[in-house]
Backbone bond lengths (Angstrom), bond angles and torsions (degrees), N, CA, C in turn:
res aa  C-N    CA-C-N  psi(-1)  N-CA   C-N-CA  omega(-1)  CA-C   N-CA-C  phi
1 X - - - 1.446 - - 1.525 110.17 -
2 X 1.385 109.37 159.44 1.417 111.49 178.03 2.146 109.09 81.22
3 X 1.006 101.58 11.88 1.911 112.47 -164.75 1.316 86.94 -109.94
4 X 1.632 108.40 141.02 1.201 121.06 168.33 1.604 108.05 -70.45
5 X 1.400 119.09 137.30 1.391 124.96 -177.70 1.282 118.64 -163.62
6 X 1.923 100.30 131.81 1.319 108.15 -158.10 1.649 99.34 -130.09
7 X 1.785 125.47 166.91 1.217 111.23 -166.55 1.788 74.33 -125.63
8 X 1.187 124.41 108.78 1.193 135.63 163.21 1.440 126.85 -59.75
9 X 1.437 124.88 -55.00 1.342 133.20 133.91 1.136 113.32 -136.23
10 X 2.000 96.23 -148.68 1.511 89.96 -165.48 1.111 122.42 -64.31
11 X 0.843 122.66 -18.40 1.886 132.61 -157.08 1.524 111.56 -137.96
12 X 0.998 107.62 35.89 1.881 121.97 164.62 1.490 113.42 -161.87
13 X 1.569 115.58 128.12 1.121 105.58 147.43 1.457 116.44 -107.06
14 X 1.519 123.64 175.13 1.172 127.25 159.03 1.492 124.63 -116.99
15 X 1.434 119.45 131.33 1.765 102.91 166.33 1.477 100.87 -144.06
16 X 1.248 89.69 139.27 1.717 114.92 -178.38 1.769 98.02 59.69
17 X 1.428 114.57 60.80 0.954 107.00 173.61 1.541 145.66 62.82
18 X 1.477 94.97 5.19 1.460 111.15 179.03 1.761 98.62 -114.02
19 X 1.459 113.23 151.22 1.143 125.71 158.67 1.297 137.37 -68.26
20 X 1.370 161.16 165.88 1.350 137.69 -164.18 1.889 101.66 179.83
21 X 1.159 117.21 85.27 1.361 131.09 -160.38 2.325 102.52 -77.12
22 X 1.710 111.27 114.16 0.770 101.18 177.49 1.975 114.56 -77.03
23 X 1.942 72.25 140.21 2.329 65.04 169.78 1.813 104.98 -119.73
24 X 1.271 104.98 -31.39 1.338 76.91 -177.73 1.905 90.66 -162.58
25 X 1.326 109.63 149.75 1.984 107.43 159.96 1.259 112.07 -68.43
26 X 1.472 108.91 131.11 1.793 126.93 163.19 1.350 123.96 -53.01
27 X 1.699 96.09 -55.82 1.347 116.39 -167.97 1.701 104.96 163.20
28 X 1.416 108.69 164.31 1.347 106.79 -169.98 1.766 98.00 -148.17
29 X 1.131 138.61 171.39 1.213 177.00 144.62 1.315 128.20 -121.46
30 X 1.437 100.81 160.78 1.482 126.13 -150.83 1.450 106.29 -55.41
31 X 1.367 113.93 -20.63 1.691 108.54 178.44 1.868 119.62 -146.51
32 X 2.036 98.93 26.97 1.087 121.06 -171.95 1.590 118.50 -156.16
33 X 1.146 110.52 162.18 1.052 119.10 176.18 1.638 110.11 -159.51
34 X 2.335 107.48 156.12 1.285 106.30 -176.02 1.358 105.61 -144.72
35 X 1.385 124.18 144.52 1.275 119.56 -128.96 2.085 70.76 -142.55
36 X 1.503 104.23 145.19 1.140 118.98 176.64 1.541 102.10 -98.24
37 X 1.633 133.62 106.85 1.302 110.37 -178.84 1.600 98.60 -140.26
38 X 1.376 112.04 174.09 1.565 132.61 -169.04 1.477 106.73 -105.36
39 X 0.942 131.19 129.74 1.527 157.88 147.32 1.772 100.35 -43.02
40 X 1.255 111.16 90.19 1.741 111.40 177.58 1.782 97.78 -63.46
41 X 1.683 120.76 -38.65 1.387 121.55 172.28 1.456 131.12 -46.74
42 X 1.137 109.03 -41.60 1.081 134.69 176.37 1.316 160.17 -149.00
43 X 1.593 89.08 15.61 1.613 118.35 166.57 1.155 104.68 58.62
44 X 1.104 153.44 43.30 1.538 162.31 102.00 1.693 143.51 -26.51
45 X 1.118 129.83 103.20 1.944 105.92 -165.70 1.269 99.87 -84.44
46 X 0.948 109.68 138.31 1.749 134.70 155.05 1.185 109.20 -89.58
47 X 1.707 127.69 160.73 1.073 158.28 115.81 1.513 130.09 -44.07
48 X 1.416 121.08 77.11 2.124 109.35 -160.93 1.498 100.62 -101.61
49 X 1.265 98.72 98.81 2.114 104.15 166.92 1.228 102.79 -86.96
50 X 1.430 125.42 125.54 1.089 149.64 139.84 1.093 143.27 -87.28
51 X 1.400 127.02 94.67 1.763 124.25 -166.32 1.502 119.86 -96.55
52 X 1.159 103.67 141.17 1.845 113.86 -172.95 1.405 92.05 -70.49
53 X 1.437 101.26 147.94 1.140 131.56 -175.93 1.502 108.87 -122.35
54 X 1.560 137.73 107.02 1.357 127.37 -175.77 1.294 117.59 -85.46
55 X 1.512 114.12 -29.18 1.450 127.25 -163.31 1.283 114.96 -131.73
56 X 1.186 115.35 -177.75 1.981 129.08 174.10 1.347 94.20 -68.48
57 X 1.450 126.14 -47.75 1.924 103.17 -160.40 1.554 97.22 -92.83
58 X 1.191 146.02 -34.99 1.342 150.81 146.36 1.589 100.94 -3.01
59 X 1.454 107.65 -66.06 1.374 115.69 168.05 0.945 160.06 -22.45
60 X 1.958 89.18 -65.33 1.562 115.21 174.48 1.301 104.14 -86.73
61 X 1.198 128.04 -28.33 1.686 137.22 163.83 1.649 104.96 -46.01
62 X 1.028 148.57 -69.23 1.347 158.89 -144.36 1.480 83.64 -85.61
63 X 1.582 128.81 -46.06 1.845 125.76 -173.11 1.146 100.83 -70.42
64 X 1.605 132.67 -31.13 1.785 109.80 -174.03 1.476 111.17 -98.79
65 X 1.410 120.83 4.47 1.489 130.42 170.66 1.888 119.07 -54.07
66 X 1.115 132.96 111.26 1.325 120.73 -145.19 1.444 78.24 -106.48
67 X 1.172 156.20 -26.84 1.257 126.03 -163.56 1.389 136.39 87.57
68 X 1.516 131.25 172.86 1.166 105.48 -151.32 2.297 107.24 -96.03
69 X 1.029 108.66 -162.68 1.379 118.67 178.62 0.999 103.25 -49.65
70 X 1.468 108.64 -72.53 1.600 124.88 -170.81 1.647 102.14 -40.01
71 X 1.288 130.90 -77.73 1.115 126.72 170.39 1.484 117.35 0.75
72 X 1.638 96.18 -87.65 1.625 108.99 -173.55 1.388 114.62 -40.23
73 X 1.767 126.71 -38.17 1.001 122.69 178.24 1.552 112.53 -71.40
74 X 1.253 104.44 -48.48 1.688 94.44 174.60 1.265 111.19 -54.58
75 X 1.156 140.48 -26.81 1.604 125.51 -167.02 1.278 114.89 -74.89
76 X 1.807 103.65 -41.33 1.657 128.15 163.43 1.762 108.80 -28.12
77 X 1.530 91.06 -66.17 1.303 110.42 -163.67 2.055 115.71 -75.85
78 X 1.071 125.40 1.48 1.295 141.55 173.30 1.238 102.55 -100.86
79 X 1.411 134.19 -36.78 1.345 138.93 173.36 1.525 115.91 -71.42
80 X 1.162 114.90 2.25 1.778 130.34 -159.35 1.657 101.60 32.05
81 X 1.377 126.37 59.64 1.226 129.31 157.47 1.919 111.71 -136.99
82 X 1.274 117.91 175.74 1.425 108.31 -156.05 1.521 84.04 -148.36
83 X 1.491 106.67 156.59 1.487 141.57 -168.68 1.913 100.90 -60.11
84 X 1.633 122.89 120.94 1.098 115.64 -160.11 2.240 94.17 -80.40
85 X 1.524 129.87 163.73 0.991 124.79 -177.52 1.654 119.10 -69.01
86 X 1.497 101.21 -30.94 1.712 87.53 157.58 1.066 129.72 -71.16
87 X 1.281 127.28 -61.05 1.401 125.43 154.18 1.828 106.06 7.32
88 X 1.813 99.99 -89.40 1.254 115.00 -171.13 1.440 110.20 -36.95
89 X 1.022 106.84 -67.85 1.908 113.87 -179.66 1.259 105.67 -34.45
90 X 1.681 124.30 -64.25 1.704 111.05 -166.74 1.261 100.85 -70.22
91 X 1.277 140.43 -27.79 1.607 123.19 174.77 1.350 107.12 -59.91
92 X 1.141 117.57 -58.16 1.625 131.82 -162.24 1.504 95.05 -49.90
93 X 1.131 115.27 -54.93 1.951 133.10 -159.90 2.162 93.58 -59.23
94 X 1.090 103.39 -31.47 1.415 119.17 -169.87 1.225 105.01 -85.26
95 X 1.182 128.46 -51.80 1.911 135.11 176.22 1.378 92.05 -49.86
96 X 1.523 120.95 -74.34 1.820 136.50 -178.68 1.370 94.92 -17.12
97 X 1.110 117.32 -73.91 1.384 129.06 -155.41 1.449 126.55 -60.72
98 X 1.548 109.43 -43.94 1.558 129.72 141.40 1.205 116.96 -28.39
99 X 1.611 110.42 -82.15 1.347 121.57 178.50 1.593 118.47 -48.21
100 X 1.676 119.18 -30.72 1.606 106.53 -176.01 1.805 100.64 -84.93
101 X 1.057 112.62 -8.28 2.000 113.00 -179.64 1.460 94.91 -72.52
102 X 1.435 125.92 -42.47 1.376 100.43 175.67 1.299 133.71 -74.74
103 X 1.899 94.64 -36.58 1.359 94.26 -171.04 1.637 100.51 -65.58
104 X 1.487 132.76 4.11 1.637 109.55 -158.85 1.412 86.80 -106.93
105 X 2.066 123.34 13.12 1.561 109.83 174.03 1.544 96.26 -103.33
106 X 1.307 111.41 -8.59 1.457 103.49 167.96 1.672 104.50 111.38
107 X 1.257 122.15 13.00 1.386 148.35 159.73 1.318 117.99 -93.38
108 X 1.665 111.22 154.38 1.618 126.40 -174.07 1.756 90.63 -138.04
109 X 1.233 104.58 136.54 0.884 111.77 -167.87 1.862 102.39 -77.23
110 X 0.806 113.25 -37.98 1.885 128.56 169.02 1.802 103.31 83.41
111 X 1.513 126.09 -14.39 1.646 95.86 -179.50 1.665 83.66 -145.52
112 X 1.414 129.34 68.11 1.625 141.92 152.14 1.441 102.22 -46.60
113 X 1.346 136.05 130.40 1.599 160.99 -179.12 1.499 120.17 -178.31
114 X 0.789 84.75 158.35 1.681 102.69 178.85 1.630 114.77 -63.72
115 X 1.294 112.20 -16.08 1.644 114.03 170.97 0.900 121.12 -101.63
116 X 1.618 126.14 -7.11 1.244 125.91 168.25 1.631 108.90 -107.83
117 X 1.693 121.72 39.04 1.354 111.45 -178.26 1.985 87.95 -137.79
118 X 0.934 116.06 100.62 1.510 130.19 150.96 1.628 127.34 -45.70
119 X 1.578 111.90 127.49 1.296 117.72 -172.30 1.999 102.74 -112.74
120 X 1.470 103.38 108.59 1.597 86.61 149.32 1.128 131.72 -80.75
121 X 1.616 130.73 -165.15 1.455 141.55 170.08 1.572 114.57 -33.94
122 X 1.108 107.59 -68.41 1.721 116.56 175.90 1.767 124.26 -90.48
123 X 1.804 102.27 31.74 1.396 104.16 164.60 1.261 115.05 57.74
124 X 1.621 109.79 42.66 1.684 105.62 -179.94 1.815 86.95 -121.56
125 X 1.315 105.73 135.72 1.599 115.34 -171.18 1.511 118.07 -94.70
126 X 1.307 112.36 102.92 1.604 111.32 156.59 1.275 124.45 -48.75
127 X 1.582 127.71 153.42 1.369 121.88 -179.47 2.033 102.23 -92.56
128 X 0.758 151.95 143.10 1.646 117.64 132.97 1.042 113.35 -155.54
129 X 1.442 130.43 -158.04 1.344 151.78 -141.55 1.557 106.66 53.40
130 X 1.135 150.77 64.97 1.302 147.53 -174.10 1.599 115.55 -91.13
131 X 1.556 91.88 28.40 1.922 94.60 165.55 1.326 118.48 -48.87
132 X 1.314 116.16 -49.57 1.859 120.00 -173.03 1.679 122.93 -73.78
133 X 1.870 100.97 -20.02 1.086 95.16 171.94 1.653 137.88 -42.42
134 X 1.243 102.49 124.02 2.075 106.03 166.38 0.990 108.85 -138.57
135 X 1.420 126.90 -165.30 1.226 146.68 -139.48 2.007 79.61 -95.05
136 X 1.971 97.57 156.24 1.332 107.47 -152.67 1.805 89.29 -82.91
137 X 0.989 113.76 -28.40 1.871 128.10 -153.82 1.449 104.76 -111.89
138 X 0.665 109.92 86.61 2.053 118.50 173.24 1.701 114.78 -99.08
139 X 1.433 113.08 90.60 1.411 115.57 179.87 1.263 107.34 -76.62
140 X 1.767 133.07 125.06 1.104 128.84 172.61 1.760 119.19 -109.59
141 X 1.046 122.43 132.47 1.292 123.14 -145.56 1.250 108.75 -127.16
142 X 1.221 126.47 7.09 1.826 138.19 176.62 1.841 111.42 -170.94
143 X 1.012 106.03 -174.39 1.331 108.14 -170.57 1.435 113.33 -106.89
144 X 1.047 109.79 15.23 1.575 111.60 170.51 1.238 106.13 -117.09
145 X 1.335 128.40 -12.89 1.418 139.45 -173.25 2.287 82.57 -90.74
146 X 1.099 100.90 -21.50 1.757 80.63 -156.33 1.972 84.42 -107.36
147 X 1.052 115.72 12.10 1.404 127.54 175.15 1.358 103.42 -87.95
148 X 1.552 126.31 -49.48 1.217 149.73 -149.16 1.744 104.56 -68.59
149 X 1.776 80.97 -57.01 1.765 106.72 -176.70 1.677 110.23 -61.99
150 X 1.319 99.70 -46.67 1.662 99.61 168.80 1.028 127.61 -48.93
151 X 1.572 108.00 -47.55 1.482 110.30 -179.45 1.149 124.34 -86.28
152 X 1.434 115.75 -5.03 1.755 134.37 160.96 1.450 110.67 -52.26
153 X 1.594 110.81 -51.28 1.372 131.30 -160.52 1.350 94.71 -74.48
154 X 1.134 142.66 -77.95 1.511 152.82 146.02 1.660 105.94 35.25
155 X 1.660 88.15 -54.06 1.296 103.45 -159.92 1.204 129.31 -92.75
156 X 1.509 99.44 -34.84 1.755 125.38 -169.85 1.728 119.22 -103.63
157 X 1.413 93.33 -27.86 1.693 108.40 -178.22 1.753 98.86 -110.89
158 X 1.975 99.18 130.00 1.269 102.73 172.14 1.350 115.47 -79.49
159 X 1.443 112.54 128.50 1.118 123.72 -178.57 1.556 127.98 -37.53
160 X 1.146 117.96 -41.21 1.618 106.58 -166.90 1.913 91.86 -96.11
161 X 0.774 110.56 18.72 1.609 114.40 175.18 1.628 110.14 -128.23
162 X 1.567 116.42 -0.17 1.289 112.46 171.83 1.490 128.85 -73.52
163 X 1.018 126.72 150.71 1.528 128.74 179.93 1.848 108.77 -83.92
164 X 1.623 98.03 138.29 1.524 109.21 -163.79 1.398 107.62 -48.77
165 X 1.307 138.21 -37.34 1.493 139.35 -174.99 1.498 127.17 -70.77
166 X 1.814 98.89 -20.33 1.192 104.69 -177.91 1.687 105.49 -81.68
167 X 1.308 128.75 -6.89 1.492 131.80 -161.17 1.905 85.19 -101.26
168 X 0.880 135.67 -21.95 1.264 120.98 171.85 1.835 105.70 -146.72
169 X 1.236 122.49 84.56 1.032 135.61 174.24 1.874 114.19 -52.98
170 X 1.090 123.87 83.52 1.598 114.05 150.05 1.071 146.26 -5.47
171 X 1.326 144.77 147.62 1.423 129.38 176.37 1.537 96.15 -113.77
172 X 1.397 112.04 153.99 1.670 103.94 -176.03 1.480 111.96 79.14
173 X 1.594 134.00 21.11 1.567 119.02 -174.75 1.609 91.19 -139.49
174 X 1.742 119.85 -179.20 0.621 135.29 -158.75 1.655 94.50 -148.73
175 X 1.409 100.87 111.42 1.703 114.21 176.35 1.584 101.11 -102.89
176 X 0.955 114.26 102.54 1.856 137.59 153.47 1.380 106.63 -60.01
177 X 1.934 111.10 -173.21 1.110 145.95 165.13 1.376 127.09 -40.32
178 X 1.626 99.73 -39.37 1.614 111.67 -165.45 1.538 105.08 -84.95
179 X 1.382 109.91 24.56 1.521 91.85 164.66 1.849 103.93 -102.27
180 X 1.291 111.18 -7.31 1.217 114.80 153.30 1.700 133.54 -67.18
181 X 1.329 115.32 -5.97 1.189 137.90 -140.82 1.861 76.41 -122.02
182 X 0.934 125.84 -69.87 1.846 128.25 166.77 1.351 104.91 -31.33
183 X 1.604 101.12 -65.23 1.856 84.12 172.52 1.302 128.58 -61.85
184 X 1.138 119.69 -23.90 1.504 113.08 -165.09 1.669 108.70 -91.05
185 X 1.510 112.59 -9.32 1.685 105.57 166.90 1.917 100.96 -93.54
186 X 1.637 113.69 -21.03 1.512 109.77 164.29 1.967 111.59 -50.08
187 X 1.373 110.79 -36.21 1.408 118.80 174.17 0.909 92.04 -67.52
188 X 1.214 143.41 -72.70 1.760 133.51 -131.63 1.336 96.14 -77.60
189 X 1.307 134.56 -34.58 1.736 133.05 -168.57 1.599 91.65 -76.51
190 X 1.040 119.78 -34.28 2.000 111.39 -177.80 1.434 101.81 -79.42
191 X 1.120 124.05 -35.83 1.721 114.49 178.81 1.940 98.48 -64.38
192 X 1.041 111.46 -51.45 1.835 114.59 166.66 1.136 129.36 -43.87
193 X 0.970 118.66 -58.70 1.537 145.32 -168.26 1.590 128.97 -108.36
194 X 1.248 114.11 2.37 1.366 137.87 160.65 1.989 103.69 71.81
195 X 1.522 98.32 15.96 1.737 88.69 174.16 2.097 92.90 178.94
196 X 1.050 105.55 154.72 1.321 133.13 -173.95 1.620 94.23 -50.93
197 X 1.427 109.19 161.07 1.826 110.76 -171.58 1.605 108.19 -96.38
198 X 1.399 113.56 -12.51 1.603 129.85 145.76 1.289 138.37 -134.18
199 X 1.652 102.85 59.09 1.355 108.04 174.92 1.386 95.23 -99.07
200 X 1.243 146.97 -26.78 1.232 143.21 -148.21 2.092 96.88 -93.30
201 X 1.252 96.06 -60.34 1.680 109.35 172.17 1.900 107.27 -46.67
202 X 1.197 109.05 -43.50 1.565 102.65 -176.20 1.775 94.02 -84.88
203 X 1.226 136.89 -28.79 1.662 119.40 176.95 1.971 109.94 -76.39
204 X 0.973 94.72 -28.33 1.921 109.18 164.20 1.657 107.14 -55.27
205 X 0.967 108.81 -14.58 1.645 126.91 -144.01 1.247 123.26 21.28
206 X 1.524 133.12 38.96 1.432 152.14 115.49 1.648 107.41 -9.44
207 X 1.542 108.43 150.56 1.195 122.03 177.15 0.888 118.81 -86.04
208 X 1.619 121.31 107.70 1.338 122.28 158.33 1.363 121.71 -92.28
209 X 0.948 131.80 49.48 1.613 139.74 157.86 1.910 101.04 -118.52
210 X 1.414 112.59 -21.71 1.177 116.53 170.21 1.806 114.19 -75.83
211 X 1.229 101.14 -51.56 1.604 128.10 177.94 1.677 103.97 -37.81
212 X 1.720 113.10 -42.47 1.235 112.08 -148.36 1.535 100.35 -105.82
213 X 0.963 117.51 6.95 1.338 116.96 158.88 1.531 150.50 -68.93
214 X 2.191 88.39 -38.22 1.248 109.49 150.27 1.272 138.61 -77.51
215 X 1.370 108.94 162.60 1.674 112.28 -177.12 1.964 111.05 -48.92
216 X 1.282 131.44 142.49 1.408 123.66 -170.32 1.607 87.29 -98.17
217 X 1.768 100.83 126.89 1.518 117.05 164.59 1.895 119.09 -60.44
218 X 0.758 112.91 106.05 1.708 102.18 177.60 1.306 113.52 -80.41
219 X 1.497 131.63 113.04 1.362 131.22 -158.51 1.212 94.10 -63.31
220 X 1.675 133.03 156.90 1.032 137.63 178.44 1.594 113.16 -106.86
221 X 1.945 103.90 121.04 1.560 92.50 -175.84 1.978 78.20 -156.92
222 X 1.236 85.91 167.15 2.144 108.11 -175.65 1.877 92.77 -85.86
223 X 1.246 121.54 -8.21 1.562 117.81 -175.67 1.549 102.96 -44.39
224 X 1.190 126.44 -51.41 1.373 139.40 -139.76 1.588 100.34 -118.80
225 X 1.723 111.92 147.97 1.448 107.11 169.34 1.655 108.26 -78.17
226 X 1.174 115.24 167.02 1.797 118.20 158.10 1.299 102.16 -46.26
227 X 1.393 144.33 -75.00 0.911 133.84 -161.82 1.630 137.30 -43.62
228 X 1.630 107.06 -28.55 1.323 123.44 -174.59 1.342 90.39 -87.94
229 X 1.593 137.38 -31.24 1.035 125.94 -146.47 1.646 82.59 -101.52
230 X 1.298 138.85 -28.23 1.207 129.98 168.51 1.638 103.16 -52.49
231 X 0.946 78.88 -69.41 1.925 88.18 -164.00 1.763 110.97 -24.29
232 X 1.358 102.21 -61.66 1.725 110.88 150.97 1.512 125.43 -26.36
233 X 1.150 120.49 -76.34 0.934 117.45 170.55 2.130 126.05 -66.82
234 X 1.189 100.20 8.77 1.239 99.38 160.02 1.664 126.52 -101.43
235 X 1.248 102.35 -43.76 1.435 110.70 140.64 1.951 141.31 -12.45
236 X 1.223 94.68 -69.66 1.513 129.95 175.48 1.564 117.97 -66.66
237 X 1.075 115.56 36.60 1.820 135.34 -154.00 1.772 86.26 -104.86
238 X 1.567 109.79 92.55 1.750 97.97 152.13 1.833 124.70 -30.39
239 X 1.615 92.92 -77.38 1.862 84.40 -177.48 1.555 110.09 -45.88
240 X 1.551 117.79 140.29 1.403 93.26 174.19 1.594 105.38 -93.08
241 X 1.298 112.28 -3.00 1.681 113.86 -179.80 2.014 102.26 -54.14
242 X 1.378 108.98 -30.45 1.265 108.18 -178.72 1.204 104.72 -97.11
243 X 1.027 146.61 -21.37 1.732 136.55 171.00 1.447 106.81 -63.44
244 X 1.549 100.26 153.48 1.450 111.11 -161.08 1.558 99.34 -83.91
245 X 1.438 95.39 -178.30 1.405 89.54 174.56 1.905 94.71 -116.00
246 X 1.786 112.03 -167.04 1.477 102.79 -164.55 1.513 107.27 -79.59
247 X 1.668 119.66 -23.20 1.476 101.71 -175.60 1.712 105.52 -82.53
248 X 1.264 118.95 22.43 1.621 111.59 -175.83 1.870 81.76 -113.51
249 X 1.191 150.29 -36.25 1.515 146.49 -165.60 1.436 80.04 -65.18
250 X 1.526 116.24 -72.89 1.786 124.67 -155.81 1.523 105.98 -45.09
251 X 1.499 113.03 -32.22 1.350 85.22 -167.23 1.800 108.84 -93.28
252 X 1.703 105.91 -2.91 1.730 118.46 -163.87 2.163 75.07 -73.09
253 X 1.296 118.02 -24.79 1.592 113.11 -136.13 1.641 90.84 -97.47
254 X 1.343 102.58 -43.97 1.672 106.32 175.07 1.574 115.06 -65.96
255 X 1.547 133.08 -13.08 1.231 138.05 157.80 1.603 117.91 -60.72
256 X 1.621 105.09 -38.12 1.478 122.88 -171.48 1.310 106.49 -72.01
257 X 1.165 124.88 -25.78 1.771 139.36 -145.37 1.511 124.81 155.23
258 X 1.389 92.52 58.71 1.687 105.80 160.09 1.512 120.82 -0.79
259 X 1.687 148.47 107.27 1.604 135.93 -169.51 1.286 93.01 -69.03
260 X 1.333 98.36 152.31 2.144 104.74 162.38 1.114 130.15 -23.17
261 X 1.153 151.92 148.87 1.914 124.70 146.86 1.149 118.55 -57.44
262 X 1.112 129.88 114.09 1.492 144.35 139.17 1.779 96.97 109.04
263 X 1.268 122.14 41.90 1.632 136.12 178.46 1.544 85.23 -100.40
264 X 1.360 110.33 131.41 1.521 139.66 -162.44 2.133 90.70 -119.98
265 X 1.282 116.61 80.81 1.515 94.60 174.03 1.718 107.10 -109.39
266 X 1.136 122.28 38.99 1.520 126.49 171.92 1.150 116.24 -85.80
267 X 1.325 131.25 81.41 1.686 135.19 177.44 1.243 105.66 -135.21
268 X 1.734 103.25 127.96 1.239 116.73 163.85 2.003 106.87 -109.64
């Protein structure tokens, strides 16, 4: 929302100057619609929701809507410039905060990304799409039970944002929260680094269930302090028995950059 967008003909739109080839409707509702279309730039499918607009403020409502993470980073990243570290922090401090309201009902959110995290006006982050959400603690107790979960994950968690345990589930273990905790330093390296730490390996179509096993390289650049770049790399812990959980990030994050007084960023 808020993107310049034009319907060129029948079978293209454009916004912000890019092309976007329709193939077919998803599905629609009472005051929307979603259109399956191709990236003429870069040969990619999108998802294009488009919502009716009846009136002038309908309008201007849908024009000051900023859209989600992913967005902002792509725009960053088309501009060949990158997300400044404050910036990052108050978003990041805002995801944290999201993410610990669920985990403190005893839920994992299961598919954390950059397209399912919403930006308003002043860069405070909504959580959503919470289709995959379940329960935070899943004891698995045989190998068809840890067959089940695999093939759950398969399905429900996007892959290059999945946590290493979920790509080969165990028999005899106990998968928690912190595979949300994988995604959410997979976010923080795309707010850094202008793209996910295996989005590129899964469009290669390379293994990322192989990828995620190893230690994650942190490209080396002066962009970032040590500290953020620690924080990252504390995060990014294969075992998840050693990954933190969210009130141990909040407090590594409130050392980094103290939140406002009285800034409320807990929204799901």
């Amino acid at each position: 929302m808020g993107h310049a967008l034009c319907i060129c003909s029948r079978g293209t739109i454009t916004i912000n100057s890019k092309r976007y080839l329709l193939i077919h409707r998803l599905g629609e509702g009472g005051f929307s619609y979603v259109d399956l279309v191709e990236g003429l730039h870069d040969g990619r499918f999108y998802a294009l929701k488009r919502i009716l607009c009846h009136d002038k403020d309908d309008r201007q409502e849908a024009l000051h809507e900023r859209g989600t993470l992913w967005q902002e980073v792509e725009a960053l990243r088309d501009k060949g410039s990158f997300m400044p570290e404050e910036r990052i922090l108050v978003i990041f401090h805002g995801i944290c905060r999201g993410l610990q309201a669920i985990h403190n009902k005893g839920y994992a959110h299961r598919d954390l990304k950059p397209t399912n995290v919403l930006l308003d006006n002043e860069d405070q982050p909504l959580l959503m799409d919470l289709g995959s959400m379940n329960q935070a603690r899943i004891e698995v107790r045989s190998s068809r039970e840890a067959m089940t979960i695999q093939d759950w994950a398969a399905q429900r968690c996007t892959i290059s944002y999945r946590a290493p345990e979920l790509f080969s589930v165990e028999r005899e273990c106990v998968i928690d929260e912190r595979t949300d905790i994988w995604s959410l330093g997979c976010v923080l390296y795309c707010m850094m680094f202008g793209e996910g730490p295996y989005d590129m390996i899964f469009q290669k179509g390379d293994s990322v269930a192989l990828a995620v096993q190893n230690h994650l390289t942190v490209p080396q650049n002066t962009r970032y302090s040590p500290a953020l770049e620690h924080l990252l790399s504390s995060i990014m812990v294969v075992n998840p028995q050693e990954r933190p959980f969210i009130a141990d990030i909040i407090c590594q994050l409130e050392v980094i950059q103290p939140p406002p007084t009285g800034q409320d960023a807990t929204r799901i």
